[in-house]
N, C-alpha and C positions, 0 to 999 in steps of 0.2 A: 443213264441213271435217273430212276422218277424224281420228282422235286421235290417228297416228303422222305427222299429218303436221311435217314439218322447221319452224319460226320463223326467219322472215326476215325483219333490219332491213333494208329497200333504200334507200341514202342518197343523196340531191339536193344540190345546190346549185349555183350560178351559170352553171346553162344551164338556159334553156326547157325545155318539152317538153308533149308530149298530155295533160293530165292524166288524161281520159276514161278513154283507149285503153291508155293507161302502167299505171292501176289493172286496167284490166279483162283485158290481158296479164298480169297477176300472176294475177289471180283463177282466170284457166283454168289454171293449170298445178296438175296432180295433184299432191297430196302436199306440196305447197309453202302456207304462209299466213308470205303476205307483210303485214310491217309498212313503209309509203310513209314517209319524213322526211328532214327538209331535218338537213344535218350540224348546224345548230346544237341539233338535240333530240336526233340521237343522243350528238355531243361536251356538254349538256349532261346527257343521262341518268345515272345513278348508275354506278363499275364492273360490280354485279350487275346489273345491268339489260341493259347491254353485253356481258356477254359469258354471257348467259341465249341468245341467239340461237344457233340452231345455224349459222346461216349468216350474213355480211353482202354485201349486192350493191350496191356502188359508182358510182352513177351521175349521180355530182359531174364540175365540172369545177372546183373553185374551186385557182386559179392560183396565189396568197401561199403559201410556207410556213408551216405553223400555227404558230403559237403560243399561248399560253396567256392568259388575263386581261384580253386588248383588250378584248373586249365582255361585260358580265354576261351578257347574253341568248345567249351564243354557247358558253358550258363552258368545258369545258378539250381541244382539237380535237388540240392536240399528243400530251397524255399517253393522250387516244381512239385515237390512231394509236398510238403508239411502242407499246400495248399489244396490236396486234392481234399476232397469228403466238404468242401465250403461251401458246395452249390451243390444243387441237385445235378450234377453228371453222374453219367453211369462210370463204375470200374469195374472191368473185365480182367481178371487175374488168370493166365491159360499157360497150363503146365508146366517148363522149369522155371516160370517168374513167380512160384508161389516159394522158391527155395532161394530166391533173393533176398540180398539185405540180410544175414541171418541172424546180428549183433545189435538189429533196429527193433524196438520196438513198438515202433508207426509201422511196420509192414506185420510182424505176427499181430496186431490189433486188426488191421484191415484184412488180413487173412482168416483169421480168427483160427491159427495154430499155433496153440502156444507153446509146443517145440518142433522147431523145423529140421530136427538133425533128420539125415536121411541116405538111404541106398536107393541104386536106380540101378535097372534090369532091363536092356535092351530085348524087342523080338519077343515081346510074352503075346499070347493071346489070350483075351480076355472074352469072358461074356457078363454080360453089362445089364443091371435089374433097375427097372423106375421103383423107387424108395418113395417117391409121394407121387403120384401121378394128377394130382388137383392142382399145382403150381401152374401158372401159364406155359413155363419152360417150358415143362414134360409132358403137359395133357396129352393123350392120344397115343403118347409114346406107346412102343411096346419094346421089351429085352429085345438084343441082340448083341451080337460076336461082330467083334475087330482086334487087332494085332497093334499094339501099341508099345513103348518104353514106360515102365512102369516104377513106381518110386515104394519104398517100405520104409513108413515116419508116420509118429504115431496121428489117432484120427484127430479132425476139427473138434472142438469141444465148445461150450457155453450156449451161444446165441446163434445158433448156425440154423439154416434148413436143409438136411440132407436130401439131392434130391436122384441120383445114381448112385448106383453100388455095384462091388463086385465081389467077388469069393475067390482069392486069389492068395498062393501062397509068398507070393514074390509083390504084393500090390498093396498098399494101405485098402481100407473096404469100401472109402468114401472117395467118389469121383466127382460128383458133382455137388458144391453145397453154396448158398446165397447167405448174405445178410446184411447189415446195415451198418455204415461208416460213417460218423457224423450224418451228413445230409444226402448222403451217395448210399444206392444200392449197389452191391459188392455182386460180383459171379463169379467163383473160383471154379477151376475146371481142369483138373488132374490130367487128363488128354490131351494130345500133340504136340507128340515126337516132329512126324515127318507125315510123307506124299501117302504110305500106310494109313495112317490115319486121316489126314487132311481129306480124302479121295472118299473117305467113309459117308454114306448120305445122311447117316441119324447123325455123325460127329459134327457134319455141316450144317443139319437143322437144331441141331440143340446150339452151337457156336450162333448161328443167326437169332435163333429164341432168345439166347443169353442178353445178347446182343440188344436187343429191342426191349428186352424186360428191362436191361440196367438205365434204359433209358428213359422209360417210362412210357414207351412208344408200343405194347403188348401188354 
């Protein structure tokens, strides 16, 4: 791993997933070293330790609003959250972590979806439009097709950048859109399910893009 590369905790919990494919997705992306953990190691990790990360990538689904002191083993998950957006870290919000928390109101701000009721559709295929193609993320992008699990809730709305789309009857229209959280840029990214997606080259160069924009390191 180069020595400029960005630190990234990527947080799990209460959804499955590839573990293999999941690591080995992180490992290929340039400039990125990713650290994989379930939220109760990153909500129990120390402040410095927390926010040592230049980036955090979100890919929890856990459903309870946090709070604090239920479980030893579990931190402190509230005062982990209420502190993200204090510093300039990136936060990376990637697929069913955007339908977390649905009763909080610190996550639909950071998300910037102010309702997150939703359906999700295994096995669709999709084909996927650059909506701004001047953003760093996307420059250069061009459309293309991948096979993904797809969610129907309605679009981002207010302060958002949409910067992928799609025309899908089973898919909300907005896949990819940025914006700003306190002192944090935000990347929300509707994609990845699974090894389907994960394996996709543009799903991995816009995840690294994201990745490095949220950090200010693109």
């Amino acid at each position: 791993m180069a020595n400029d590369a960005i630190k990234v905790a990527v947080v799990t919990g209460s959804h499955g997933f590839d573990v293999p494919n999941f690591h080995q997705t992180f490992r290929a992306l340039d400039g990125v070293d990713a650290y994989v953990q379930h939220m109760d190691d990153f909500a129990g990790s120390d402040e410095a330790t927390r926010k040592s990360y230049d980036a955090v990538c979100f890919y929890h689904m856990i459903m309870d609003t946090p709070v604090n002191g239920e479980a030893w083993y579990a931190g402190q998950p509230k005062t982990a959250m209420e502190q993200l957006g204090d510093t300039e870290q990136g936060i990376f919000v990637l697929h069913h972590s955007i339908l977390a928390f649905p009763q909080w109101d610190l996550w639909t701000e950071l998300t910037g979806l102010q309702d997150r009721a939703f359906g999700f559709h295994p096995d669709q295929q999709l084909h996927i439009d650059v909506a701004n193609g001047e953003h760093a993320i996307t420059q250069g992008l061009a459309s293309w097709d991948m096979g993904d699990e797809t969610y129907t809730m309605p679009e981002p709305t207010g302060d958002n950048d949409v910067l992928l789309t799609t025309v899908h009857d089973l898919c909300m229209n907005t896949i990819l859109w940025t914006r700003q959280f306190k002192q944090s840029r935000v990347v929300c990214f509707q994609s990845g399910h699974d090894n389907v997606t994960w394996a996709d080259s543009n799903f991995r160069d816009v995840l690294r893009r994201g990745l490095l924009w949220s950090a200010k390191r693109l």
